[in-house]
C-alpha positions as CSV (number, residue, x, y, z in Angstrom):
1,X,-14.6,20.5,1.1
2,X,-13.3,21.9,4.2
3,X,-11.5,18.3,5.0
4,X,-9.9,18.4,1.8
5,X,-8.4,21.7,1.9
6,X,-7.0,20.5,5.4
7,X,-5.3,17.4,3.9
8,X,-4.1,19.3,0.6
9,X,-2.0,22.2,2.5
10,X,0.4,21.7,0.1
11,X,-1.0,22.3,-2.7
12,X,0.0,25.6,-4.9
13,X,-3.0,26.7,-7.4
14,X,0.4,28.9,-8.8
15,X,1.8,25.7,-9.7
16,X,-0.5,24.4,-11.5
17,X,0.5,25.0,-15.5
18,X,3.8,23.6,-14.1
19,X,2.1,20.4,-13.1
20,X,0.2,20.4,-15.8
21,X,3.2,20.7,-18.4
22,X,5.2,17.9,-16.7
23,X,2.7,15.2,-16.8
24,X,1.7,16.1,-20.7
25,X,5.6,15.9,-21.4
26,X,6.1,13.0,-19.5
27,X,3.2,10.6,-19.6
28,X,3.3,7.4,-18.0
29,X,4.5,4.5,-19.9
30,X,6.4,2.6,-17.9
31,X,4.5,-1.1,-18.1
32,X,5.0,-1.1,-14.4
33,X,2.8,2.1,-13.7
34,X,0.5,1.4,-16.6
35,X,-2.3,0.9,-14.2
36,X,-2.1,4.9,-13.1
37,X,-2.3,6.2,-17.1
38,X,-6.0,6.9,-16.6
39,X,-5.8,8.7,-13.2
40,X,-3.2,10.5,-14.6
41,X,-5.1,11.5,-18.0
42,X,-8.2,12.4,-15.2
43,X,-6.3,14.3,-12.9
44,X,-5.0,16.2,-16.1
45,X,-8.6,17.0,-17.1
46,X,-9.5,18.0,-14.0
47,X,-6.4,20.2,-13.5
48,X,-7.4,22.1,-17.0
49,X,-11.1,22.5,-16.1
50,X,-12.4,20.5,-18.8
51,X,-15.6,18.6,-18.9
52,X,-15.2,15.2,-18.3
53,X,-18.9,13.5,-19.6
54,X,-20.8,10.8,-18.0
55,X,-23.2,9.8,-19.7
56,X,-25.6,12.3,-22.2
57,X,-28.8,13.1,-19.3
58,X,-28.9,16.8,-17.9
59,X,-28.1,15.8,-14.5
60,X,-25.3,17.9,-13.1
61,X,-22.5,14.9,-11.5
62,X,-20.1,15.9,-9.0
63,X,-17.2,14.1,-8.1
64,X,-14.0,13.6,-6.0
65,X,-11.1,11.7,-6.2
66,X,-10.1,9.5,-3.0
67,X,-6.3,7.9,-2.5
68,X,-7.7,4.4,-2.0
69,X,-4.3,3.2,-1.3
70,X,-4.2,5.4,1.7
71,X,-7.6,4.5,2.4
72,X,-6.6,0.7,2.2
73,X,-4.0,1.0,4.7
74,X,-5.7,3.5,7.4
75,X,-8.9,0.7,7.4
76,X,-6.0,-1.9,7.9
77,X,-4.4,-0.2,10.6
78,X,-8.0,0.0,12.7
79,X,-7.7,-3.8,12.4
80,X,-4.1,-4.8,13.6
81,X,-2.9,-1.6,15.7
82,X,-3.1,-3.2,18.8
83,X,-0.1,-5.5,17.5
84,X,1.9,-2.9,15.2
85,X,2.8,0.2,14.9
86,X,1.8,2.6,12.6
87,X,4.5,5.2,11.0
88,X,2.3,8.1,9.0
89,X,4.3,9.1,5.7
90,X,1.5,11.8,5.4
91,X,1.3,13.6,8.8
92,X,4.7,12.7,9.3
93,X,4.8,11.0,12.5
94,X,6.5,7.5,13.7
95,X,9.3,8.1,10.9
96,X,12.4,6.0,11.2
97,X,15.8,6.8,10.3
98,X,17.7,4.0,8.1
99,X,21.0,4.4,8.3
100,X,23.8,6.6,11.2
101,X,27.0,8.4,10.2
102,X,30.1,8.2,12.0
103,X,29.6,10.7,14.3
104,X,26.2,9.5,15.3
105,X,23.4,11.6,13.8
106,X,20.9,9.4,11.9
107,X,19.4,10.1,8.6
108,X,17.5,8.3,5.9
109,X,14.1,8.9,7.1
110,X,11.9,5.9,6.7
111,X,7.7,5.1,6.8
112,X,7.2,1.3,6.7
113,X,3.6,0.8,6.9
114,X,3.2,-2.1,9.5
115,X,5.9,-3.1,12.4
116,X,4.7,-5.2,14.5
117,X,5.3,-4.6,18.4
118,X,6.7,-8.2,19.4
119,X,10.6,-7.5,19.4
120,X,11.2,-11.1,19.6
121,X,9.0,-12.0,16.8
122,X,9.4,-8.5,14.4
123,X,6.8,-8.9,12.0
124,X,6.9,-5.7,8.7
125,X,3.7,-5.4,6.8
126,X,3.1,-3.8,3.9
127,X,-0.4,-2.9,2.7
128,X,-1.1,-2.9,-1.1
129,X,-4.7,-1.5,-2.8
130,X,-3.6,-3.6,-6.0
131,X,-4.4,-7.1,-7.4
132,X,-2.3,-10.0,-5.6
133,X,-0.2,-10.7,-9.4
134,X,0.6,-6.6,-9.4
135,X,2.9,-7.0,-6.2
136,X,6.2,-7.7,-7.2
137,X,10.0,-6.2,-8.8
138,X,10.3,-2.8,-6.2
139,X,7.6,-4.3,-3.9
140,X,10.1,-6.8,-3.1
141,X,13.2,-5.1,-2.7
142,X,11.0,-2.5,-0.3
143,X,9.8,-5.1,1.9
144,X,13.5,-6.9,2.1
145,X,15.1,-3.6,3.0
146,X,12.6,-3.0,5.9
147,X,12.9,-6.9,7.7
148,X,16.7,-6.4,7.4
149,X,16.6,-2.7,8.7
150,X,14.6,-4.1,11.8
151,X,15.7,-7.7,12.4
152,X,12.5,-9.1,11.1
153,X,12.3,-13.0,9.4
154,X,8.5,-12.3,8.0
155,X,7.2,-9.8,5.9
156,X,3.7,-9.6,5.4
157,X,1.7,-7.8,2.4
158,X,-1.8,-7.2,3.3
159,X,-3.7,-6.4,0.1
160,X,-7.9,-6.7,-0.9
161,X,-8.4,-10.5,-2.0
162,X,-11.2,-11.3,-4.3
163,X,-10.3,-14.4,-5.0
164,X,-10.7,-17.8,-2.9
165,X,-6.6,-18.2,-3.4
166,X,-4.5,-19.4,-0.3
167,X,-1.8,-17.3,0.9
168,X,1.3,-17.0,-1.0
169,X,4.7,-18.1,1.1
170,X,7.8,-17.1,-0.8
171,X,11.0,-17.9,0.9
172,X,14.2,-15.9,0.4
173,X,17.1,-17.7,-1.5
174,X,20.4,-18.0,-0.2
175,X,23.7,-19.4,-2.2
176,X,24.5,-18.6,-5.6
177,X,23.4,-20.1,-8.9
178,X,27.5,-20.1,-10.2
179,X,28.4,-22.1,-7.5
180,X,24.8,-24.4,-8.0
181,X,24.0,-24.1,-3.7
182,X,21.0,-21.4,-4.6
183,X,18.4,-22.8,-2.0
184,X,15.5,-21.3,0.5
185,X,16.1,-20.0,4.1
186,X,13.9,-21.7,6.0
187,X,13.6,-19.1,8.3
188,X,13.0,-15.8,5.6
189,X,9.9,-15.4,4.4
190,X,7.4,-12.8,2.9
191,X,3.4,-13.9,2.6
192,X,1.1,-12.2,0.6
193,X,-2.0,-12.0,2.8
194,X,-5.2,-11.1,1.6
195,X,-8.1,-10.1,3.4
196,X,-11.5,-11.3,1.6
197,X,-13.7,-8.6,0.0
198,X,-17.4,-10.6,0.4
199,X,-18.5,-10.9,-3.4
200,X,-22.0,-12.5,-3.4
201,X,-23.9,-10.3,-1.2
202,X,-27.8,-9.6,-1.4
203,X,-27.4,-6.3,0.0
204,X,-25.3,-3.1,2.6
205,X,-26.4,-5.5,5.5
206,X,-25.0,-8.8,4.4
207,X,-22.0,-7.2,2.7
208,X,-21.0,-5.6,6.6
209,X,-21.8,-8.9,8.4
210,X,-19.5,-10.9,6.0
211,X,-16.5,-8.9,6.2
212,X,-16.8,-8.8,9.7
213,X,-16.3,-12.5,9.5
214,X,-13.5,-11.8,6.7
215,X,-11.5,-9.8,9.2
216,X,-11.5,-12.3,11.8
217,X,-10.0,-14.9,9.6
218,X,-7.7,-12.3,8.1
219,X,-6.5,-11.6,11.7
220,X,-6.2,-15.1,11.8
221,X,-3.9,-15.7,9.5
222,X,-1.6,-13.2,11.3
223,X,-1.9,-14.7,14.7
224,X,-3.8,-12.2,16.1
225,X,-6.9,-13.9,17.1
């Protein structure tokens, strides 16, 4: 518990029935977000100290909720920092500033989650905890943004595969419909790369020893081994 207090600074127990209030008035609907409904409905009951039942036996269950997103990308970052840098949204640390005014001082702070250290070859990767069909819209326009901010051509999403797909390659468009010359650059592109989660395992042991092999192709694929 100590940990969590450490990470959670933030928090205000004084602001709680504010919190509370907000999310009851404004629950999620959004198609986009629907995936989040139920952690927001949890977090609510956990927020308002009711019982949340697990099943009907007389053991006591204790529980904690973990940002698997944040999760997703630390564990990424132990497997490609020696090619990218890491900028920390949380902690604050490696933040880049998007845009300068005339007279020189730079704002728009920035956290991409991946930029890889080869200036010549700028690589931006994005890690996303969600199901390759769920990146998309915003994800996009995010990933865009950041190549043009830092001179990149590839963009790379690095999310949890569970599936025996192949990469996806989707090349940026140039040209305009109205004038009928919409086509692909060649050189623009963002890949959706996913690392393989081992499925068919017997047990702890096998699961480890297969996604050690999993990260070696997934490295791989980036051109890192």
């Amino acid at each position: 518990m100590k940990k969590v207090y450490e990470v959670t600074q933030s928090y205000n127990h004084m602001d709680r029935n504010k919190v509370i209030m907000l999310n009851q008035q404004r629950p999620i609907r959004h198609a986009y977000y629907k995936e989040y409904r139920e952690l927001q409905k949890l977090c609510l009951t956990i927020l308002q100290r009711h019982k949340h039942y697990m099943g009907t036996g007389p053991e006591k269950i204790n529980g904690i909720l973990f940002d698997g997103a944040w999760l997703w990308e630390e564990y990424i970052d132990t497997l490609v920092n020696d090619a990218f840098y890491h900028p920390k949204n949380k902690s604050g640390t490696g933040a880049q500033k998007l845009f300068s005014r005339d007279e020189g001082q730079k704002v728009g702070l920035i956290y991409p989650d991946f930029i890889s250290r080869n200036r010549e070859h700028r690589i931006i990767g994005d890690a996303k905890y969600k199901p390759v069909q769920n990146i998309r819209n915003k994800d996009y326009l995010q990933i865009l943004a950041y190549m043009f901010r830092f001179d990149a051509k590839t963009g790379c999403y690095f999310y949890p595969n569970h599936s025996i797909a192949d990469n996806e390659v989707l090349y940026l468009n140039q040209g305009l419909t109205y004038e009928k010359n919409e086509q692909k650059r060649e050189d623009t592109k963002v890949i959706k790369l996913g690392l393989t989660i081992p499925q068919d395992v017997e047990d702890y042991k096998d699961f480890t020893e297969k996604m050690k092999q999993s990260e070696q192709a997934f490295l791989e694929k980036i051109g890192l081994r």
